[in-house]
N, C-alpha and C positions, 0 to 999 in steps of 0.2 A: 504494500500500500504506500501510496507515496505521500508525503511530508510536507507541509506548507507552511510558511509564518507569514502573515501579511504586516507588514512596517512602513509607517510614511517618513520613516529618517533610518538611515542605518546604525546601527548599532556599534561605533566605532567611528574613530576619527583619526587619519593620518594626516603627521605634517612634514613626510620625508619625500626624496626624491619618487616618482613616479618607476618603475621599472621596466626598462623596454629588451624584449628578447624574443629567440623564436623558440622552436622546436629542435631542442639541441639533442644530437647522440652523444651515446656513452662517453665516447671520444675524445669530444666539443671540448674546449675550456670556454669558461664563461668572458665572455667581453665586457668591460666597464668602460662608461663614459662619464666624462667630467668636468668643471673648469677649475680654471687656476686662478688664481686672484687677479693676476694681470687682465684676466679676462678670456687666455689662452684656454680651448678645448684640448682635453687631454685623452688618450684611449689606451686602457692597457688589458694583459690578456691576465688572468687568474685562475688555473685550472680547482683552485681549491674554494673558490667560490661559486663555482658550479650552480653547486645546488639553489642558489640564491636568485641565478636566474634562468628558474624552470618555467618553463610558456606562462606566461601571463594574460594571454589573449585567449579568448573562447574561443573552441570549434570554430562556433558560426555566431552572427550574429543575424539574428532575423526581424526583416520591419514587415509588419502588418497593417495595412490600413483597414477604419474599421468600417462593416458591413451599412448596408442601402438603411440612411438614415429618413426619419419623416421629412428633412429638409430639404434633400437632395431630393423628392417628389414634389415638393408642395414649397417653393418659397415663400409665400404667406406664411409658414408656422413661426417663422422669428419676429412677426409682428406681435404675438400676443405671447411666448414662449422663449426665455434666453437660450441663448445660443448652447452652452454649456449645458443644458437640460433638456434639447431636443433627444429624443428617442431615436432607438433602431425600427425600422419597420419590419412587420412579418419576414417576407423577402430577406430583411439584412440581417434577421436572428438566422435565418438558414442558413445564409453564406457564412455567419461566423461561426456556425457549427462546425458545416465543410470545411471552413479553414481550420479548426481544431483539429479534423481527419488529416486532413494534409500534413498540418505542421506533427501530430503524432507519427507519422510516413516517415517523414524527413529527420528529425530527432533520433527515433530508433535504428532507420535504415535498413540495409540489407543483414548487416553484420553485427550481430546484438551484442560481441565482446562479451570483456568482463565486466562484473557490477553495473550498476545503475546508469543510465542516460540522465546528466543532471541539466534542470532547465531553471535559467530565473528570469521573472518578468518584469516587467515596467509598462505601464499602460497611462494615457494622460486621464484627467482628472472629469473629463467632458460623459456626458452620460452614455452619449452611442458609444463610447470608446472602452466604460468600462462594461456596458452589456457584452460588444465582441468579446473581451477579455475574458467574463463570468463564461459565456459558451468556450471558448478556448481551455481556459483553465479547469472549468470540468469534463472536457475529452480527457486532457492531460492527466488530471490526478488519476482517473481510472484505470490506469493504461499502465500495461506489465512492462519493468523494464524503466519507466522513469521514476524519476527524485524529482521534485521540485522543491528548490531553495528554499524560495522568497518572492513574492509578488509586493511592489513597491507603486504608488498611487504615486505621478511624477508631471507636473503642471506644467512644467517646463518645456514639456511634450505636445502642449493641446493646440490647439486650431489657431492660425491667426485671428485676433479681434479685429474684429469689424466695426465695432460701437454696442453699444448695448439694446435694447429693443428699435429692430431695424424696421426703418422703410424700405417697402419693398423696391419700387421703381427708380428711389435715389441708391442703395446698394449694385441696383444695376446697371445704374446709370454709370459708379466710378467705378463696378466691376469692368464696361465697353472701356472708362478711361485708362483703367488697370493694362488693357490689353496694348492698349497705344503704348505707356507712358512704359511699361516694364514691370514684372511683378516682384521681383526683388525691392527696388528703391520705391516704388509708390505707399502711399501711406492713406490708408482709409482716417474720413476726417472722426475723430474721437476714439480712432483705430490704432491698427500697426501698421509697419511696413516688412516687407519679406525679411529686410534687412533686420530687422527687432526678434523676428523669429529665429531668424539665424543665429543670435547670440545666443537668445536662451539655450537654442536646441547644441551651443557650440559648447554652453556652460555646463547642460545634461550629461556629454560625452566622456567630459574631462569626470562627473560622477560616475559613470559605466566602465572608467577604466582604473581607476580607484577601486572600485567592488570589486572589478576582476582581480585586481593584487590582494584585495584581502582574504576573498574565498580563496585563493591561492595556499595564503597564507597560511589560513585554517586547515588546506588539507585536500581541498576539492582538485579533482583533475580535471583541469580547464582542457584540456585536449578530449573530454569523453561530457564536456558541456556547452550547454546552447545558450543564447542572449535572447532573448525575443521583448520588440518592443512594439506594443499596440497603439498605436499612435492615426494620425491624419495624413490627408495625401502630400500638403505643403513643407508639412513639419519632415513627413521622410524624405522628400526628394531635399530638401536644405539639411539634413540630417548627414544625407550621402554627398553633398556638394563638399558640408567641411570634412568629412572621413576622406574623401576621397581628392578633394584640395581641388576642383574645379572650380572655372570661375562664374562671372556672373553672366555672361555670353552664354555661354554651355546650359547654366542653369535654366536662362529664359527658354532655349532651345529643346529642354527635357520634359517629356511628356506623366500628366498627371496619371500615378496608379488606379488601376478600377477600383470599387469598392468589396472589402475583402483580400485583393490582391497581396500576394507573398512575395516578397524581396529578401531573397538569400545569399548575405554577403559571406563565400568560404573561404575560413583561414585557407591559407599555401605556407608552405617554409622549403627555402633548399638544405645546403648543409649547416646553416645557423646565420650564416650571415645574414642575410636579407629575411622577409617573413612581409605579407601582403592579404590582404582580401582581392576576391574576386566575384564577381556577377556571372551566371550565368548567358553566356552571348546571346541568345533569343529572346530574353526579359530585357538585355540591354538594349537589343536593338528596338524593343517595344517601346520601352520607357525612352528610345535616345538620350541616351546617355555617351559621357566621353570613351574613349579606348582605355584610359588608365581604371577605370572600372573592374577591368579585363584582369589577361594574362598579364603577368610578372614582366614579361619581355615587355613590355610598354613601361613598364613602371618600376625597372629594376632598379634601387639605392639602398645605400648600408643604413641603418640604425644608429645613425653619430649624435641624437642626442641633439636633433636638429626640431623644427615644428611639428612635426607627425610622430616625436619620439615617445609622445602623451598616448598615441592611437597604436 
Protein backbone atom coordinates (compact mmCIF):
# COMPACT_ATOMS: atom_id res chain seq x y z
CA UNK A 1 0.00 0.00 0.00
CA UNK A 2 1.45 3.11 -0.67
CA UNK A 3 2.25 6.11 1.64
CA UNK A 4 1.22 9.72 1.52
CA UNK A 5 1.96 12.98 3.71
CA UNK A 6 0.39 15.92 2.33
CA UNK A 7 2.46 19.35 3.57
CA UNK A 8 2.19 22.81 2.29
CA UNK A 9 5.92 23.61 3.51
CA UNK A 10 8.46 21.12 3.65
CA UNK A 11 9.77 19.84 6.58
CA UNK A 12 13.25 21.13 6.47
CA UNK A 13 15.26 23.84 5.47
CA UNK A 14 18.69 24.02 3.70
CA UNK A 15 21.04 26.84 3.56
CA UNK A 16 24.03 25.09 1.71
CA UNK A 17 25.26 24.80 -1.77
CA UNK A 18 22.80 23.22 -4.03
CA UNK A 19 24.38 19.85 -5.46
CA UNK A 20 24.64 19.21 -9.18
CA UNK A 21 25.79 15.67 -10.52
CA UNK A 22 24.64 12.91 -12.62
CA UNK A 23 24.56 9.21 -12.79
CA UNK A 24 27.81 8.30 -11.73
CA UNK A 25 29.45 4.51 -11.84
CA UNK A 26 31.21 2.75 -9.58
CA UNK A 27 34.39 4.03 -11.05
CA UNK A 28 33.26 7.83 -11.28
CA UNK A 29 35.08 10.00 -8.79
CA UNK A 30 32.86 12.71 -7.75
CA UNK A 31 33.45 16.22 -9.39
CA UNK A 32 33.22 19.55 -7.01
CA UNK A 33 32.66 22.90 -8.19
CA UNK A 34 33.46 26.11 -6.44
CA UNK A 35 34.73 29.70 -6.15
CA UNK A 36 37.43 31.20 -4.79
CA UNK A 37 37.36 34.53 -3.04
CA UNK A 38 38.87 36.22 -5.89
CA UNK A 39 35.81 35.28 -7.55
CA UNK A 40 37.88 32.48 -9.57
CA UNK A 41 35.67 29.18 -10.27
CA UNK A 42 37.47 26.22 -9.17
CA UNK A 43 37.00 22.26 -10.08
CA UNK A 44 38.48 19.46 -8.53
CA UNK A 45 38.16 15.76 -8.76
CA UNK A 46 37.51 13.80 -5.15
CA UNK A 47 37.08 10.06 -5.49
CA UNK A 48 36.39 9.91 -1.71
CA UNK A 49 33.48 12.16 -1.90
CA UNK A 50 31.62 10.12 -4.15
CA UNK A 51 29.12 9.38 -2.30
CA UNK A 52 28.20 12.90 -1.68
CA UNK A 53 27.33 13.28 -5.20
CA UNK A 54 24.93 10.55 -5.92
CA UNK A 55 22.11 11.71 -8.72
CA UNK A 56 20.40 14.34 -7.23
CA UNK A 57 17.90 14.77 -10.13
CA UNK A 58 14.75 12.54 -10.47
CA UNK A 59 14.13 9.84 -13.14
CA UNK A 60 11.78 12.07 -14.73
CA UNK A 61 10.01 14.85 -14.17
CA UNK A 62 6.45 15.04 -15.40
CA UNK A 63 4.06 18.22 -16.17
CA UNK A 64 0.47 17.79 -16.36
CA UNK A 65 -1.89 20.09 -17.38
CA UNK A 66 -5.05 19.86 -15.77
CA UNK A 67 -8.30 18.23 -17.39
CA UNK A 68 -11.47 20.24 -19.45
CA UNK A 69 -12.38 22.93 -16.92
CA UNK A 70 -16.09 24.71 -16.67
CA UNK A 71 -14.07 27.75 -18.04
CA UNK A 72 -12.57 26.47 -20.86
CA UNK A 73 -16.41 25.69 -22.15
CA UNK A 74 -18.24 28.48 -20.88
CA UNK A 75 -16.26 31.84 -20.52
CA UNK A 76 -19.09 33.54 -18.69
CA UNK A 77 -18.30 31.24 -15.56
CA UNK A 78 -15.56 33.96 -14.33
CA UNK A 79 -18.01 36.44 -14.40
CA UNK A 80 -19.91 35.31 -11.26
CA UNK A 81 -17.06 32.56 -10.17
CA UNK A 82 -13.20 33.22 -9.25
CA UNK A 83 -10.94 32.09 -11.39
CA UNK A 84 -9.19 29.88 -8.78
CA UNK A 85 -12.45 28.20 -7.97
CA UNK A 86 -13.69 27.22 -11.39
CA UNK A 87 -14.28 23.41 -11.56
CA UNK A 88 -13.31 20.53 -13.76
CA UNK A 89 -16.18 19.55 -15.98
CA UNK A 90 -17.44 15.96 -16.39
CA UNK A 91 -15.25 15.41 -19.47
CA UNK A 92 -12.06 16.90 -17.49
CA UNK A 93 -12.66 14.48 -14.29
CA UNK A 94 -12.36 11.73 -17.13
CA UNK A 95 -9.38 12.99 -18.65
CA UNK A 96 -7.74 13.40 -15.36
CA UNK A 97 -8.51 9.87 -14.57
CA UNK A 98 -6.93 8.65 -17.86
CA UNK A 99 -4.20 10.77 -17.11
CA UNK A 100 -3.73 8.89 -13.74
CA UNK A 101 -3.79 5.47 -16.00
CA UNK A 102 -1.04 6.98 -18.01
CA UNK A 103 1.09 8.41 -15.65
CA UNK A 104 0.76 4.97 -13.52
CA UNK A 105 2.19 3.29 -17.30
CA UNK A 106 4.90 5.43 -17.28
CA UNK A 107 6.01 5.49 -13.59
CA UNK A 108 6.15 1.75 -13.26
CA UNK A 109 7.05 1.00 -16.92
CA UNK A 110 8.04 -2.06 -18.46
CA UNK A 111 10.71 -3.10 -15.85
CA UNK A 112 9.33 -3.08 -12.28
CA UNK A 113 13.06 -3.42 -10.65
CA UNK A 114 13.70 -3.51 -7.32
CA UNK A 115 11.59 -1.98 -4.41
CA UNK A 116 9.11 0.62 -4.99
CA UNK A 117 8.58 3.36 -7.92
CA UNK A 118 8.74 6.58 -5.76
CA UNK A 119 6.56 9.55 -6.85
CA UNK A 120 6.01 13.00 -5.25
CA UNK A 121 3.63 15.62 -6.39
CA UNK A 122 3.15 19.29 -6.56
CA UNK A 123 -0.05 20.56 -7.86
CA UNK A 124 -1.15 24.59 -7.98
CA UNK A 125 -3.53 25.78 -5.59
CA UNK A 126 -6.56 26.58 -8.37
CA UNK A 127 -9.58 24.12 -7.84
CA UNK A 128 -9.43 22.31 -11.51
CA UNK A 129 -5.94 21.79 -10.76
CA UNK A 130 -6.37 20.04 -7.43
CA UNK A 131 -9.55 17.89 -8.70
CA UNK A 132 -6.98 16.40 -11.61
CA UNK A 133 -4.49 15.99 -8.89
CA UNK A 134 -7.21 14.06 -6.29
CA UNK A 135 -8.04 11.79 -9.66
CA UNK A 136 -4.30 11.28 -10.39
CA UNK A 137 -3.34 10.74 -6.86
CA UNK A 138 -5.98 8.01 -6.25
CA UNK A 139 -4.87 5.97 -9.47
CA UNK A 140 -1.50 6.28 -7.84
CA UNK A 141 -2.00 5.32 -4.32
CA UNK A 142 -3.74 2.18 -5.47
CA UNK A 143 -1.25 0.96 -7.77
CA UNK A 144 1.34 -2.10 -6.84
CA UNK A 145 4.69 -1.01 -7.18
CA UNK A 146 4.57 2.68 -6.12
CA UNK A 147 5.53 4.94 -2.97
CA UNK A 148 4.25 8.10 -2.87
CA UNK A 149 6.30 10.63 -0.82
CA UNK A 150 4.55 13.79 -0.56
CA UNK A 151 2.00 15.79 -2.23
CA UNK A 152 2.65 19.43 -1.80
CA UNK A 153 -0.34 22.35 -2.54
CA UNK A 154 2.33 24.97 -4.46
CA UNK A 155 0.76 28.50 -5.73
CA UNK A 156 3.58 29.20 -7.30
CA UNK A 157 2.36 26.86 -9.97
CA UNK A 158 -1.29 28.34 -10.61
CA UNK A 159 -2.73 30.16 -13.64
CA UNK A 160 -1.66 33.44 -14.62
CA UNK A 161 -4.07 36.29 -13.20
CA UNK A 162 -6.16 37.82 -15.15
CA UNK A 163 -7.92 40.22 -12.45
CA UNK A 164 -10.24 39.00 -10.37
CA UNK A 165 -14.12 38.70 -11.26
CA UNK A 166 -13.65 39.16 -15.03
CA UNK A 167 -15.47 40.79 -17.95
CA UNK A 168 -16.11 38.64 -20.29
CA UNK A 169 -15.76 40.73 -23.75
CA UNK A 170 -12.81 43.08 -22.19
CA UNK A 171 -10.75 39.64 -21.13
CA UNK A 172 -11.13 39.02 -24.75
CA UNK A 173 -10.74 41.95 -25.94
CA UNK A 174 -6.77 42.02 -24.21
CA UNK A 175 -6.71 38.38 -24.78
CA UNK A 176 -6.84 39.44 -29.26
CA UNK A 177 -4.38 42.30 -27.60
CA UNK A 178 -2.28 39.58 -25.90
CA UNK A 179 -1.95 37.97 -29.34
CA UNK A 180 -0.56 41.07 -31.10
CA UNK A 181 1.53 42.48 -28.29
CA UNK A 182 3.33 38.99 -27.08
CA UNK A 183 2.34 36.61 -24.25
CA UNK A 184 5.31 36.68 -22.40
CA UNK A 185 5.62 40.77 -21.79
CA UNK A 186 1.92 41.62 -21.83
CA UNK A 187 0.35 42.39 -18.72
CA UNK A 188 -3.45 41.90 -18.17
CA UNK A 189 -4.65 45.25 -16.53
CA UNK A 190 -5.07 44.30 -12.54
CA UNK A 191 -3.36 41.04 -13.86
CA UNK A 192 0.07 39.57 -14.63
CA UNK A 193 2.20 39.40 -17.22
CA UNK A 194 3.83 35.97 -18.71
CA UNK A 195 6.99 37.58 -17.41
CA UNK A 196 5.58 37.59 -13.57
CA UNK A 197 4.66 33.99 -14.07
CA UNK A 198 7.89 33.05 -15.13
CA UNK A 199 9.40 34.15 -11.98
CA UNK A 200 7.38 32.57 -9.72
CA UNK A 201 7.34 29.35 -11.64
CA UNK A 202 11.44 30.11 -11.80
CA UNK A 203 11.23 30.50 -7.97
CA UNK A 204 9.11 26.86 -7.76
CA UNK A 205 12.16 25.07 -9.56
CA UNK A 206 14.81 26.27 -7.52
CA UNK A 207 12.11 24.53 -4.51
CA UNK A 208 11.88 21.15 -6.60
CA UNK A 209 15.58 20.93 -6.78
CA UNK A 210 16.14 21.47 -3.14
CA UNK A 211 13.52 18.42 -2.25
CA UNK A 212 15.38 16.46 -4.65
CA UNK A 213 18.72 16.81 -2.47
CA UNK A 214 16.88 16.40 0.55
CA UNK A 215 14.80 13.08 -0.39
CA UNK A 216 18.23 12.21 -1.56
CA UNK A 217 19.51 12.95 1.50
CA UNK A 218 17.20 10.89 3.44
CA UNK A 219 17.74 7.89 1.49
CA UNK A 220 15.20 7.91 -1.44
CA UNK A 221 16.69 6.68 -4.94
CA UNK A 222 16.05 9.41 -7.18
CA UNK A 223 17.11 7.29 -10.17
CA UNK A 224 13.95 4.73 -9.36
CA UNK A 225 11.65 8.26 -8.76
CA UNK A 226 9.31 10.55 -10.41
CA UNK A 227 8.49 14.44 -10.03
CA UNK A 228 5.04 15.09 -11.26
CA UNK A 229 3.74 18.49 -11.25
CA UNK A 230 -0.12 19.37 -11.85
CA UNK A 231 -0.03 22.60 -12.81
CA UNK A 232 -1.62 24.81 -16.13
CA UNK A 233 -0.91 25.03 -19.70
CA UNK A 234 1.11 28.78 -19.35
CA UNK A 235 2.75 27.99 -16.12
CA UNK A 236 4.23 24.50 -17.95
CA UNK A 237 5.35 25.74 -21.02
CA UNK A 238 7.20 28.89 -18.97
CA UNK A 239 8.10 26.10 -16.58
CA UNK A 240 10.01 24.35 -19.57
CA UNK A 241 11.21 27.65 -21.02
CA UNK A 242 13.43 28.30 -17.77
CA UNK A 243 14.50 24.28 -17.39
CA UNK A 244 15.38 24.35 -20.59
CA UNK A 245 16.85 28.15 -20.93
CA UNK A 246 14.96 29.07 -24.06
CA UNK A 247 14.01 32.26 -24.91
CA UNK A 248 11.26 34.50 -25.37
CA UNK A 249 11.06 34.05 -29.26
CA UNK A 250 10.97 30.26 -28.86
CA UNK A 251 8.50 30.80 -26.03
CA UNK A 252 5.98 32.85 -28.02
CA UNK A 253 6.51 30.22 -30.90
CA UNK A 254 5.52 27.10 -28.47
CA UNK A 255 2.20 25.76 -28.65
CA UNK A 256 -0.34 25.44 -25.71
CA UNK A 257 -0.72 21.69 -24.19
CA UNK A 258 -4.26 20.06 -24.50
CA UNK A 259 -6.19 19.72 -21.50
CA UNK A 260 -4.92 16.61 -19.41
CA UNK A 261 -1.83 16.54 -21.65
CA UNK A 262 1.43 14.69 -20.27
CA UNK A 263 4.88 16.30 -20.74
CA UNK A 264 7.74 13.82 -19.87
CA UNK A 265 10.90 15.42 -19.20
CA UNK A 266 13.65 12.02 -19.11
CA UNK A 267 16.78 12.32 -17.19
CA UNK A 268 19.99 11.18 -19.69
CA UNK A 269 23.60 10.99 -18.17
CA UNK A 270 26.65 9.79 -20.11
CA UNK A 271 29.61 8.68 -18.14
CA UNK A 272 29.19 11.48 -15.37
CA UNK A 273 30.20 14.35 -16.97
CA UNK A 274 27.34 15.81 -18.59
CA UNK A 275 23.57 14.73 -17.24
CA UNK A 276 20.24 16.45 -19.37
CA UNK A 277 16.46 16.00 -19.67
CA UNK A 278 14.94 15.28 -22.69
CA UNK A 279 11.29 15.52 -24.45
CA UNK A 280 10.00 13.06 -26.36
CA UNK A 281 10.53 14.26 -30.39
CA UNK A 282 6.71 13.81 -31.34
CA UNK A 283 5.27 15.85 -28.18
CA UNK A 284 8.16 18.21 -29.13
CA UNK A 285 7.31 18.68 -32.33
CA UNK A 286 3.42 19.04 -31.17
CA UNK A 287 4.10 21.48 -28.51
CA UNK A 288 7.05 23.37 -30.90
CA UNK A 289 9.21 23.42 -28.80
CA UNK A 290 13.24 24.28 -29.34
CA UNK A 291 16.00 21.29 -30.40
CA UNK A 292 17.79 21.76 -26.97
CA UNK A 293 14.59 20.07 -25.44
CA UNK A 294 15.94 17.08 -27.28
CA UNK A 295 18.81 14.94 -27.55
CA UNK A 296 22.17 15.63 -25.54
CA UNK A 297 23.84 16.28 -28.92
CA UNK A 298 22.14 19.68 -29.02
CA UNK A 299 22.75 20.56 -25.65
CA UNK A 300 25.81 18.99 -24.61
CA UNK A 301 27.96 21.19 -21.45
CA UNK A 302 29.75 20.12 -18.35
CA UNK A 303 28.03 20.87 -14.87
CA UNK A 304 30.69 23.98 -13.98
CA UNK A 305 28.44 25.26 -11.56
CA UNK A 306 27.36 27.78 -14.01
CA UNK A 307 23.17 28.99 -14.30
CA UNK A 308 21.53 25.53 -14.84
CA UNK A 309 23.87 24.11 -12.09
CA UNK A 310 20.56 24.68 -9.64
CA UNK A 311 18.56 22.27 -12.46
Amino acid sequence: MATIAYRRSRPWSHNGPLLSSCCLNSSSAATRYGQRGDGRRFVSTDASSQNIFRSSRPRRIILVRHGESLGNVDESTYVTTPDWKVPLTARGREQAREAGRRLQSIVVGDDPGEGPHNVFLYYSSYRRTVETFREIEGRLRGADGINIIAASEEPRISEQQFGNFQNVDEVRAAKADRIRFGRFYYRFRSGESGLDVYSRVSSFISTLVRDCYQYRKAGYDLDRTDVIVVTHGLSLRLFLMRWFQFGVEEFEDSNNPENADIVVMEKKCNTGEYRWYQIDPVLRERLNLPHRCGPASKIDRPTDGGDDAGF
